[in-house]
C-alpha positions in Angstrom: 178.5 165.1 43.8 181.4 167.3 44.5 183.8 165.5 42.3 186.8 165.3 45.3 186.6 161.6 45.9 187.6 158.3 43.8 187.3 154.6 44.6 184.8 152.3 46.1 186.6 150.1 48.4 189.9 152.2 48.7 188.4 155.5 48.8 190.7 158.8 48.5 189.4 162.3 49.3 191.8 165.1 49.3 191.5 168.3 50.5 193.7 171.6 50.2 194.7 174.4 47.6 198.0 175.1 46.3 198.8 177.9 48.6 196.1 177.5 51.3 196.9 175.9 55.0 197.5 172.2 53.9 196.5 169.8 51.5 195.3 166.4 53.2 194.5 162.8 52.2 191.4 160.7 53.8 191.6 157.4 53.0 188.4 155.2 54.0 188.4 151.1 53.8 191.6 150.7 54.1 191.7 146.9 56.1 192.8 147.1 59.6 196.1 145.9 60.4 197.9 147.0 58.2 201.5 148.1 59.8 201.7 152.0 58.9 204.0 155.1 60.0 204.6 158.3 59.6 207.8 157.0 57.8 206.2 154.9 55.1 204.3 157.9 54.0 207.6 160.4 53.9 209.3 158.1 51.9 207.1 158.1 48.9 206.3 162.5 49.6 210.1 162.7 49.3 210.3 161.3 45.8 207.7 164.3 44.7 209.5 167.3 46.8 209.8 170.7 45.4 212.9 172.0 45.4 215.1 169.4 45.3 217.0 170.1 42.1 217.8 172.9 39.7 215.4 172.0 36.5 212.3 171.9 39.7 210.7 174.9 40.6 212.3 176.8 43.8 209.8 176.2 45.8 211.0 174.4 48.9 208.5 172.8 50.8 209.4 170.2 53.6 206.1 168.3 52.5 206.4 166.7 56.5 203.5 164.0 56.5 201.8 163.7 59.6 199.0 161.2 60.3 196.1 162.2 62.4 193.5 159.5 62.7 193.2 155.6 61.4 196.6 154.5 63.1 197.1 153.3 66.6 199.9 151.1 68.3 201.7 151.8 64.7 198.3 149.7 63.0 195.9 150.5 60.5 192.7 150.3 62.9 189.9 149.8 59.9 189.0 153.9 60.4 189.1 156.4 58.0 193.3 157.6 57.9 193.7 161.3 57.4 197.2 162.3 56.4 198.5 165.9 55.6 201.3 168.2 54.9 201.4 172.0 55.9 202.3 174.5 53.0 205.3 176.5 54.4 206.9 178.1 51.8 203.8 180.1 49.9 204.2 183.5 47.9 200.5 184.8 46.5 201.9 188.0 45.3 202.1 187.5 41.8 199.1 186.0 41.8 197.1 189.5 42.8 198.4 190.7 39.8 197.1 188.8 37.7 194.1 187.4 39.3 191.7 188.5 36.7 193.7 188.0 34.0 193.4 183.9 33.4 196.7 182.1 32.0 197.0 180.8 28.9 197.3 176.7 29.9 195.7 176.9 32.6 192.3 175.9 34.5 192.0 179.8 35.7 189.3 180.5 33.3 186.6 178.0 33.4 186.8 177.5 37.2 186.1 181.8 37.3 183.3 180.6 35.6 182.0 177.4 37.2 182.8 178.5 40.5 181.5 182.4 39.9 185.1 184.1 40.8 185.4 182.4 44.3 187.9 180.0 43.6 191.3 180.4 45.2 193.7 181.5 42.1 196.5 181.6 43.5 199.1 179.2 42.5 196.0 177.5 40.8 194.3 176.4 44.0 192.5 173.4 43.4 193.8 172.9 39.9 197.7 173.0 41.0 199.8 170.4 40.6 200.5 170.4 44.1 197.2 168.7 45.2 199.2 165.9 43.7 200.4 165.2 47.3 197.4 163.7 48.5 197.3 161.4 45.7 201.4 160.3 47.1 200.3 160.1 50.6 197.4 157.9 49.7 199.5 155.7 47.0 202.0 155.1 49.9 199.0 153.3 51.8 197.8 151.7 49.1 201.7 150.6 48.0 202.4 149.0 51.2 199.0 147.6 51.1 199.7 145.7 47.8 202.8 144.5 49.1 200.8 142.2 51.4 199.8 140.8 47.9 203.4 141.2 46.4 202.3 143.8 43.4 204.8 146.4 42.9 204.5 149.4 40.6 207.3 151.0 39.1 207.4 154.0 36.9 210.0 156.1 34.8 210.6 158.4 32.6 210.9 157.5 29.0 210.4 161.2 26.9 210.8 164.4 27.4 210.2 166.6 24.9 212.1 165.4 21.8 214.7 163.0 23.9 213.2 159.5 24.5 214.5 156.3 25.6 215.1 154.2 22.6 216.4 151.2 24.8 214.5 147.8 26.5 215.0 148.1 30.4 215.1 145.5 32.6 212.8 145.9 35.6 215.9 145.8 37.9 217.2 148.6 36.0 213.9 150.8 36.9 214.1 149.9 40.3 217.6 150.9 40.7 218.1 153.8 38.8 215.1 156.1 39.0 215.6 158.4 41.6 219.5 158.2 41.1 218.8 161.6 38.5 216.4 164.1 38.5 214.5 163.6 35.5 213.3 159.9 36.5 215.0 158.0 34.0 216.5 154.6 34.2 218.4 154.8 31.8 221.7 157.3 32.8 222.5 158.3 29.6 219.1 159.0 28.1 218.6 160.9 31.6 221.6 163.1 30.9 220.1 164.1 27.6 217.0 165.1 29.1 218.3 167.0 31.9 220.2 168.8 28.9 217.3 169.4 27.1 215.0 171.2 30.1 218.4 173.6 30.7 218.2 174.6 27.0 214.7 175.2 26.8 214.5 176.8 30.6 217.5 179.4 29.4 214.8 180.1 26.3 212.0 181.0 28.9 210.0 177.7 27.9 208.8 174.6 28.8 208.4 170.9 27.8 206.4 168.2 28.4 206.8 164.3 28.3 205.6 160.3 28.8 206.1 158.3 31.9 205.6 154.6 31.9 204.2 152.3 34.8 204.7 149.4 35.0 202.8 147.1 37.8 204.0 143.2 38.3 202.6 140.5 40.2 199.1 141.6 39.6 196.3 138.4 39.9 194.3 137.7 37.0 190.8 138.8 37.2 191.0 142.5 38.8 188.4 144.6 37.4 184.3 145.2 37.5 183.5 145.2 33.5 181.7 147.1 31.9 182.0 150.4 33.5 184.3 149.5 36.6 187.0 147.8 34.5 190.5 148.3 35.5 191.9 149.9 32.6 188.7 152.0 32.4 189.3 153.5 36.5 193.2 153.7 35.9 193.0 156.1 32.7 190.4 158.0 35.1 192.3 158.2 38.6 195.7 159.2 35.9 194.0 161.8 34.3 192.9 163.4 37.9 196.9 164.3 37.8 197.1 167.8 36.3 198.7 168.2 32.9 197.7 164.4 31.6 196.6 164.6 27.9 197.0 161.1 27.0 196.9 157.7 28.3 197.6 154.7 26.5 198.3 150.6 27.6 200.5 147.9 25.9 200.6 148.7 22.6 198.4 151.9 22.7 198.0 153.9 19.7 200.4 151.5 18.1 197.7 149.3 18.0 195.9 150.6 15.0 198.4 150.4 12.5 199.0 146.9 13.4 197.2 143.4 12.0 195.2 140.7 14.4 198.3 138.5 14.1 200.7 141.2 14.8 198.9 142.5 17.8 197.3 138.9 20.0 199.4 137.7 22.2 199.4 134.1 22.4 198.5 132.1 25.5 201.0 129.4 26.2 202.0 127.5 29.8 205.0 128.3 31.9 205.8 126.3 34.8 201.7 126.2 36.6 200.6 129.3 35.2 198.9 130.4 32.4 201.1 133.4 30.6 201.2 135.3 27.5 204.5 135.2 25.2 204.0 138.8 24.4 201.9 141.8 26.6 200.5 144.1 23.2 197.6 144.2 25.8 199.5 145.7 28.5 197.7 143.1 30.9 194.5 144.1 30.8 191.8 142.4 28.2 188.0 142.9 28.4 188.7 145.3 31.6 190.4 142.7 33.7 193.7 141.8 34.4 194.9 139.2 32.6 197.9 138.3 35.2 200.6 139.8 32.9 202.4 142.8 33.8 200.4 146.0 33.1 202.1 148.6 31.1 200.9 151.9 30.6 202.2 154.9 29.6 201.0 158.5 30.5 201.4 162.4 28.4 202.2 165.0 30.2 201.8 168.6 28.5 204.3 171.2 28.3 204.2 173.4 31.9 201.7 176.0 30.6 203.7 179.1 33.2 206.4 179.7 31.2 208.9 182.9 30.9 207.3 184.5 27.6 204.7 187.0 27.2 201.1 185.5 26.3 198.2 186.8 24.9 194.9 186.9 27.2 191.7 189.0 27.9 190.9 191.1 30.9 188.1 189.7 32.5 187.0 192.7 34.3 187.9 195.0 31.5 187.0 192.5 28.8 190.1 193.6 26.9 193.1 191.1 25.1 196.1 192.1 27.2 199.3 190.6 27.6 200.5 188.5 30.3 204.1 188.2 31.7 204.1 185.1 34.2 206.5 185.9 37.4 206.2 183.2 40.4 207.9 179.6 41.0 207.0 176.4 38.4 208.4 173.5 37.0 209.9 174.0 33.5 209.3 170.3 33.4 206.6 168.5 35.6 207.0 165.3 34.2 210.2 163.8 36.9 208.1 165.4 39.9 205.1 163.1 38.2 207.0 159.6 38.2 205.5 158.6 41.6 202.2 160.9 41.5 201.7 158.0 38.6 202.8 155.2 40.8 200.6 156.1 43.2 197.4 156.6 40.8 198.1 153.1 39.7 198.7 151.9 43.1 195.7 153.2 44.7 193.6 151.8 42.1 194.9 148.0 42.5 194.3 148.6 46.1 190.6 149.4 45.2 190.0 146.1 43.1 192.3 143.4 44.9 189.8 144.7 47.8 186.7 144.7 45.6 187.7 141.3 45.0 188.7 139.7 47.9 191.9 139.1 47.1 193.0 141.8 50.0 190.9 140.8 53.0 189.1 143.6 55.3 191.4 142.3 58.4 195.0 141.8 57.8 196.6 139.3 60.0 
């Protein structure tokens, strides 16, 4: 198996390299008629742009979605949809330089060796952050897709580095003031701190990393293929397919262990016809299936390992420790680019089970 494909129902498989020709999204078993443009897929590509503020790197890449199978008379047809973007704005020359000497961080050494020094190093090829495209192209899909079902995901920032939100947000309030800043927050003045806090540590040649949390409402009870399909179980997966995850955790998390039986159940009770929960420690998932409440998770990003200091490394071809001086165009910060890379993990993998499940039929009408 060559490990570039996830889901059973929805599938994704992405193609491209950081700074090769294009990076691409197929998506198979998506149901036909599903209403799908070229404009439903910008819109989500936009929120993930390079370039579009000064604590992102300078790379400016239009990141122009064009669809070139699975759509006609502006319809899903039931075929496999094949999306991409072209990479425009690509410099490999700092790359050369350094092309035997692996950085610290990053994936550069163990793919020399699993892939015997024919892997495309520069910008980090396969391993860049920029495959993370696909995953948006395909999360639009599967967003409007869940619509049809009225789940909506919705994800923000909550830390970066040592700044965190330390207030309760409505879900209006994440809906409405996430993309009105650039590090993702909801929250304008927690945002403002943040945005301080990458300046500071960008002028110090560093980098920081951070937590965003998704939430997903309106999901039915019963999503999920236990043991080894459960939901929870193929969303930490498809999240830590995003480059730079470290940590995923749901409801209460880690948390969790330092509280009691009776701290941490949340009790059933009735509201209106449904069956609810008066508290979500579970994040809505128990048993690897939905349990109709919203599910929270939240995801760690790592600090951006290219950073504006000299690090120590080894020569491969002159099996020597060297230093390394990083030149080139990152994020001091990935974690705002990453808000709706996450939506679109989760998004994608709701998709997959309300199919699995039939609660998304194969024909939409």
């Amino acid at each position: 198996m060559s490990g570039n494909s996830i889901g059973k129902a929805f599938v994704l498989t992405c193609f491209g390299e950081s700074h090769g020709r294009c990076i691409g999204a197929v998506v198979d078993g998506c149901p036909a008629g599903l209403p799908l443009s070229e404009d439903d897929i910008q819109g989500e590509l936009d929120k993930r742009r390079p370039g579009l503020s000064g604590i992102s790197t300078a790379r400016e890449e239009e990141d122009v979605a064009q669809i070139l199978s699975g759509v006609h008379g502006g319809f899903t047809t039931g075929a496999p949809v094949c999306v991409l973007v072209w990479n425009r704005d690509v410099d490999s020359r700092p790359y050369e330089l350094i092309r035997n000497r692996p950085r610290p961080g990053h994936a550069d050494y163990p793919a020399h060796v699993r892939y015997g020094g024919f892997n495309d190093y520069r910008g980090g090829g396969r391993f860049s952050g920029r495959v993370t495209a696909a995953y948006v192209m395909a999360g639009a899909i599967a967003k409007k897709l869940s619509s049809t079902i009225k789940v909506e995901v919705l994800a923000h920032t909550v830390r970066i580095g040592p700044v965190k939100l330390s207030k309760k947000l409505e879900y209006r309030d994440i809906r409405e003031n996430v993309y009105r800043n650039p590090v993702r927050c909801a929250d304008p003045e927690a945002a403002a701190a943040m945005e301080k806090e990458i300046v500071k540590v960008t002028k110090e040649g560093d980098s920081l990393g951070g937590v965003v949390e998704c939430v997903a409402l309106g999901v039915p009870a019963g999503l999920g293929n236990p043991i080894f399909d459960s939901l929870d179980a193929d969303l930490a997966k498809m999240l830590f397919n995003i480059p730079a995850v470290k940590g995923v955790e749901f409801g209460s998390g880690f948390h969790a262990a330092s509280l009691r039986g009776s701290e941490n159940n949340d009790p059933f009770t009735v509201r209106g016809k449904m069956f609810v929960t008066s508290t979500n420690n579970a994040g809505g998932v128990l048993g690897g299936l939905s349990t109709g409440m919203p599910i929270v998770l939240r995801v760690a990003f790592k600090p951006t390992p290219s950073i504006a200091k000299k690090q120590r490394t080894v020569d491969l071809v002159q099996k020597r420790e060297v230093e390394i001086d990083l030149s080139g165009r990152h994020d001091p910060c990935i974690v705002p680019r990453a808000v709706p890379v996450v939506e679109s993990c989760v998004a994608m993998v709701l998709a997959d089970h309300a199919i699995r499940m039939g609660v998304i039929p194969a024909v939409l009408r």
